[in-house]
N, C-alpha and C positions, 0 to 999 in steps of 0.2 A: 432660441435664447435672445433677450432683448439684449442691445447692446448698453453697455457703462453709461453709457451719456441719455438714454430713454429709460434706467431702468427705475432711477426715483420717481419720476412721472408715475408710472406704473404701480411703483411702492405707495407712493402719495395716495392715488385713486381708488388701491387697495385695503389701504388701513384708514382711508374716510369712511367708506361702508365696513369694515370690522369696530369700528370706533363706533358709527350709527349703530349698529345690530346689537353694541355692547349697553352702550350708554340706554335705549331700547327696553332692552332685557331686564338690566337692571332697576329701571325707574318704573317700570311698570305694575310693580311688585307693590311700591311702596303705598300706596292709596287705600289698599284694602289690607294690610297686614293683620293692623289689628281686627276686622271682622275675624280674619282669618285664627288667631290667635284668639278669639270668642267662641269661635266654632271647636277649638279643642279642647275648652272646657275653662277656661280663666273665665270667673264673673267678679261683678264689681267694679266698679270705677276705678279706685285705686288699685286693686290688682291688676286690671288691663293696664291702665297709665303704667305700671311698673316693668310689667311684662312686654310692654311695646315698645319702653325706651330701651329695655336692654335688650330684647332681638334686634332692633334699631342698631344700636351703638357698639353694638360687638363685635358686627363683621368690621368697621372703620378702626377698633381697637386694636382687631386680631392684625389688620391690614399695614396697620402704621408698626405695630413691631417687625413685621416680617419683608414690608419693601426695599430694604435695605439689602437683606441677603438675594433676594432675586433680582435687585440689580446689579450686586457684586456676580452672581450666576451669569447674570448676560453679557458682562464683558468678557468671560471666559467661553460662555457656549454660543455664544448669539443670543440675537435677540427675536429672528423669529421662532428660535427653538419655547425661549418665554411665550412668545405670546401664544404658540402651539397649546403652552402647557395651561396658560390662564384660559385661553376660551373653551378646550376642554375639559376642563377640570372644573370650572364655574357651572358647565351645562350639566355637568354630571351632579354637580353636590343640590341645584337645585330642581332638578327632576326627583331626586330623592325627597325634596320639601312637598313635593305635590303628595306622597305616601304618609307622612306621619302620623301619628295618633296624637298623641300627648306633646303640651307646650314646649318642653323641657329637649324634646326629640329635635324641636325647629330651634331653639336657641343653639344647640348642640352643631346643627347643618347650620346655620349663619356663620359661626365662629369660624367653621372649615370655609364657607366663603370665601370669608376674607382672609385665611392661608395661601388659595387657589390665584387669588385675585390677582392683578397688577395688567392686565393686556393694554390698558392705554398711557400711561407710564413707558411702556416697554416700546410702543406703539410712536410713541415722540421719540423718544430716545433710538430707533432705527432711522424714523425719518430724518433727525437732526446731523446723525451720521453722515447720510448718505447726500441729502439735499447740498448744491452750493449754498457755503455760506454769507455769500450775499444775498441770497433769499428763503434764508431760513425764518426770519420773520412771519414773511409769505407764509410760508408753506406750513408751520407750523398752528397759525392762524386760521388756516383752511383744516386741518385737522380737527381739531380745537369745537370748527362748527359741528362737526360728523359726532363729536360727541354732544354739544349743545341742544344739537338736533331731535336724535334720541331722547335726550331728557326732556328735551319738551312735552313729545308726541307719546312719551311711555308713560307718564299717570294717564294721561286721555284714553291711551289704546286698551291699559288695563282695566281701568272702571269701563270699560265699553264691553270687553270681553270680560269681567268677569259677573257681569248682568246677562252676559248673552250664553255663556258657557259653562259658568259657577268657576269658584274661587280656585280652586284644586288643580281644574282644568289650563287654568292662566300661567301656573309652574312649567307643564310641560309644553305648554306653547314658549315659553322665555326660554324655556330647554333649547327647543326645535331654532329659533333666533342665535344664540349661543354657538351652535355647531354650525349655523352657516356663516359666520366671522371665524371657527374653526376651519372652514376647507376655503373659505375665500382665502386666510391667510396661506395656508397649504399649498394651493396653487399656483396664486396669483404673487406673492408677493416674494420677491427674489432679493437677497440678501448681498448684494455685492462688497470690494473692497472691504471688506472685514478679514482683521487680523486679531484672533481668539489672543486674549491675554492667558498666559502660562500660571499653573497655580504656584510654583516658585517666584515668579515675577509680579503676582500679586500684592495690591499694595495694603498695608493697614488703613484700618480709618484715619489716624494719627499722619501716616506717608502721603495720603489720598489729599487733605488738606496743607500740607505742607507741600505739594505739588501745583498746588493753584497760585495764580498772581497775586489777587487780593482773595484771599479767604475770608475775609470780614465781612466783606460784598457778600460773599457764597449765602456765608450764614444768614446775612440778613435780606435774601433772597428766596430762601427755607420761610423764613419768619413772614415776608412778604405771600408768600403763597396762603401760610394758614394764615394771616390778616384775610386773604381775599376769600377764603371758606367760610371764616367766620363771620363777615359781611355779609355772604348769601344765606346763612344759615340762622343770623341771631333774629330776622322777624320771624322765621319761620314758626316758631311754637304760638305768636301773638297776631300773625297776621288776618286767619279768620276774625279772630273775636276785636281785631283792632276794625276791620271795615265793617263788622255789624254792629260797633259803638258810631262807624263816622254814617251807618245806612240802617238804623232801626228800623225804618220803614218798610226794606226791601223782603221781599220775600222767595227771590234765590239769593240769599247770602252765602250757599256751596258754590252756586255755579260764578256768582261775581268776584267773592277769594281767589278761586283756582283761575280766572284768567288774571285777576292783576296780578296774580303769583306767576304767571308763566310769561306778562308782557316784558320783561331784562331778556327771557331766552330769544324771544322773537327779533328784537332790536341787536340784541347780540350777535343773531346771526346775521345780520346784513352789516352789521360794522366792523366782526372782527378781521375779513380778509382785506379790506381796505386799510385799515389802522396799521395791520400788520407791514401791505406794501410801503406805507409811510412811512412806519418805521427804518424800515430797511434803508430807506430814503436820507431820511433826516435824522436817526439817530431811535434807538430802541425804546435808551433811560428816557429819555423826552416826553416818546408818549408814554411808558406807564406813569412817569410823574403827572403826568397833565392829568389822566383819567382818573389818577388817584385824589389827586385833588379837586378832581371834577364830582367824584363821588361822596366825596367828604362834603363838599356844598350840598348836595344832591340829599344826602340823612339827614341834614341840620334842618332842609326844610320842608321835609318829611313829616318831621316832630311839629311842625306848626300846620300841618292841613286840619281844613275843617268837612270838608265829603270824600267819598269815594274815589271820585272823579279826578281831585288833584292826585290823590297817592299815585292813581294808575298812570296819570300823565309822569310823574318823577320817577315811576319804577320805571315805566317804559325809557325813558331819559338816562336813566342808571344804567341798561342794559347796554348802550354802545357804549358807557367805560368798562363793564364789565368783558363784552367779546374783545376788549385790547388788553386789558390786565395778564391774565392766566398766559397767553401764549408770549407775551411780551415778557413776563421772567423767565420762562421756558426757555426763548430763543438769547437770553442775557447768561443764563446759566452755559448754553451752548459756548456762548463766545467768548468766557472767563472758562473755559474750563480743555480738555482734551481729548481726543475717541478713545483712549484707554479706558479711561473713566468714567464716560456720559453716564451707562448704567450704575456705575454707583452714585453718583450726584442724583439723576433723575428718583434713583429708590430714596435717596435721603429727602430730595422734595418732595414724593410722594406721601412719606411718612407726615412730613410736618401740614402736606393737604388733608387726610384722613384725620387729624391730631384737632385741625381747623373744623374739620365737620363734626367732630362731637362738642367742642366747645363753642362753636356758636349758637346753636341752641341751648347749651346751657347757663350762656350769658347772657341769652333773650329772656330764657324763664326768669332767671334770678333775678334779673334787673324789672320783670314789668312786675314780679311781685314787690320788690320794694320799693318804688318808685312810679309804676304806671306804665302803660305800653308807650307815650309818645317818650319819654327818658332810651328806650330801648334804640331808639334811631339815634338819639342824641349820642348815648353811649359808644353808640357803634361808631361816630363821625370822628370822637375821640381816639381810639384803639389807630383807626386809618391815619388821623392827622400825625400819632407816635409815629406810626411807620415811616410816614413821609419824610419826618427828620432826619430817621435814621437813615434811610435811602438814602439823602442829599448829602448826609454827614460820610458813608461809606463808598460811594461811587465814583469809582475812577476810569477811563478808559481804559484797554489792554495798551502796553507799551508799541507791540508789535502786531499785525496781523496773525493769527495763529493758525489763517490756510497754509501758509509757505515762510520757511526762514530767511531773513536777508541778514547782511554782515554785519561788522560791530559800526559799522562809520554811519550806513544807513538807519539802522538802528535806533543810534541816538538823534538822525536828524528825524523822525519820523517820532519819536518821543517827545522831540520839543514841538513839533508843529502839532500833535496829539494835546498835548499838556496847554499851547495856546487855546487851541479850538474850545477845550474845557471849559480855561477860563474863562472866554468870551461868551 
């Protein structure tokens, strides 16, 4: 048995690779769906377009109603008992997709998906437990890559194997991925200092926010998350056809899309465990305001490139705000908030992330049909710039440290020298 003081180490380098294997799994999926959903009999353009968005957006649907209750579950049962239940439960429901016949069968298993789903949600919320909270920035940020990671490398691996394998075959391989973030969590990852909340002691939603210092903050930390979904997600429906308006010429326009689609993950990953220890440093709010508003420059002059060449230089530029965003309200939610509760806050962030990924695509589409695909980066610069307000209108330090209680005299001196620091 590892001791108390090694065992988040351990937690942390376990739920990297279940976080990879997940994130992996899941993205790998996404490139050839709708071949896949062609092969079971949908023809037509429109019919595919219909039938791709809603297997598409249904597991994120099913997802955002139901993380709520599996984080209210994990402060009662644990939280590696969640994530036991999402990476088996996940590898099960789509092994069963590699079998189907008919469309209707795979809409059906997506929906349960996103039932099963939540392991890296669940996955932060253990680690943020456990990790000191003076380096929960850190650590949460190095997380964060483990999933990053995976999604970069899961559309490449699946159009790779599902050319080399067939489409079918590619299901039960994200199966076989799936179950080994099942026994890596299993073994490896040990649960310490966890006190089960009692279902008597359980608190309402209502109680849940009336227990936090600034709840305004909370909410508009929720809202901060699906902003930042919605920013990774509103070019995605225009991004092909925006670089083969800026590259008529070219003649891989699949292969030139998919890497400026993937250079934010690459830069992401080398920026966000740095940003993070910065954080930690000099203050959480700082850098997501900074990157926030790093990125809201970053869209505005998006809308004005005239080649290929500049988008890939600003997505690539975009991605080191992006690897500080996500785990920087993570680790702010940690420190406005208490271990009773992590799993309910994290299931309510989750929700308002999954809520982000069906609406940003569908404020890309609507917007580059009424106005044009560069409006869609502009658009997007907008939505961020609302956030930022509200960020700076709602953000206050915590009064106290909320690792350890001190007295009422300390208290207040520690309030006012908090409340300087602020204002200055």
């Amino acid at each position: 048995m590892f001791c108390t003081r090694e065992s988040w180490k351990i937690n942390l380098i376990s739920v990297w690779f279940g976080c990879f294997f997940t994130g992996l799994a899941i993205s790998q999926i996404i490139p050839f769906l709708p071949l896949y959903i062609e092969q079971l009999g949908i023809k037509g353009a429109d019919a595919l377009s219909l039938w791709s968005g809603l297997t598409f957006s249904v597991t994120f649907i099913v997802s955002a109603a139901v993380a709520p209750l599996w984080g209210s579950l994990a402060d009662r049962k644990g939280r590696k008992l969640m994530l036991l239940r999402a990476a088996f439960g996940m590898g099960a429901v789509i092994l069963l997709q590699a079998f189907v016949t008919q469309a209707w069968q795979l809409l059906l298993l997506r929906a349960l998906m996103g039932l099963t789903s939540g392991y890296i949600p669940n996955a932060m919320a253990l680690v943020a437990a456990q990790v000191p909270r003076e380096r929960s920035g850190w650590a949460l940020s190095c997380v964060a890559t483990g999933q990053i990671g995976g999604v970069i490398l899961g559309p490449m691996l699946g159009g790779l194997l599902a050319d080399w394998v067939g489409l079918r075959m590619v299901f039960i391989i994200t199966a076989v991925l799936l179950m080994i973030s099942f026994l890596v969590t299993l073994f490896l990852i040990k649960e310490t200092d966890y006190t089960p909340v009692s279902k008597k002691d359980k608190l309402s939603g209502r109680e849940v926010f009336r227990s936090l210092e600034n709840p305004k903050l909370m909410v508009c930390l929720f809202f901060t998350t699906m902003v930042i979904q919605m920013c990774n997600g509103s070019v995605n429906p225009i991004l092909t056809l925006f670089v083969r308006e800026l590259a008529p010429s070219a003649e891989n326009i699949a292969f030139l899309s998919g890497f400026i689609a993937a250079l934010p993950g690459i830069s992401a990953l080398l920026s966000a465990p740095r940003l993070g220890r910065l954080g930690d440093r000099i203050g959480t709010q700082r850098i997501l305001l900074a990157t926030m508003i790093i990125s809201l420059l970053l869209f505005i002059a998006m809308s004005f490139v005239t080649n290929a060449t500049q988008l890939g230089v600003l997505r690539f530029l975009l991605g080191f705000a992006d690897g500080a965003m996500m785990p920087a309200v993570q680790t702010l939610l940690v420190r406005h908030s208490h271990d009773s509760i992590t799993g309910r806050i994290f299931g309510y962030n989750q929700s308002f992330m999954y809520l982000g990924n069906v609406a940003g695509p569908m404020l890309g589409a609507a917007v580059s049909a009424l106005a044009g695909y560069r409006w869609v980066f502009f658009a997007t610069a907008i939505v961020v710039l609302i956030n930022v307000f509200f960020l700076r209108r709602f953000y206050r330090r915590p009064k106290t440290p909320l690792a350890r209680p001190v007295d009422e005299s300390s208290e207040h001196n520690a309030s006012a020298v908090e409340s300087a620091k602020t204002r200055g």
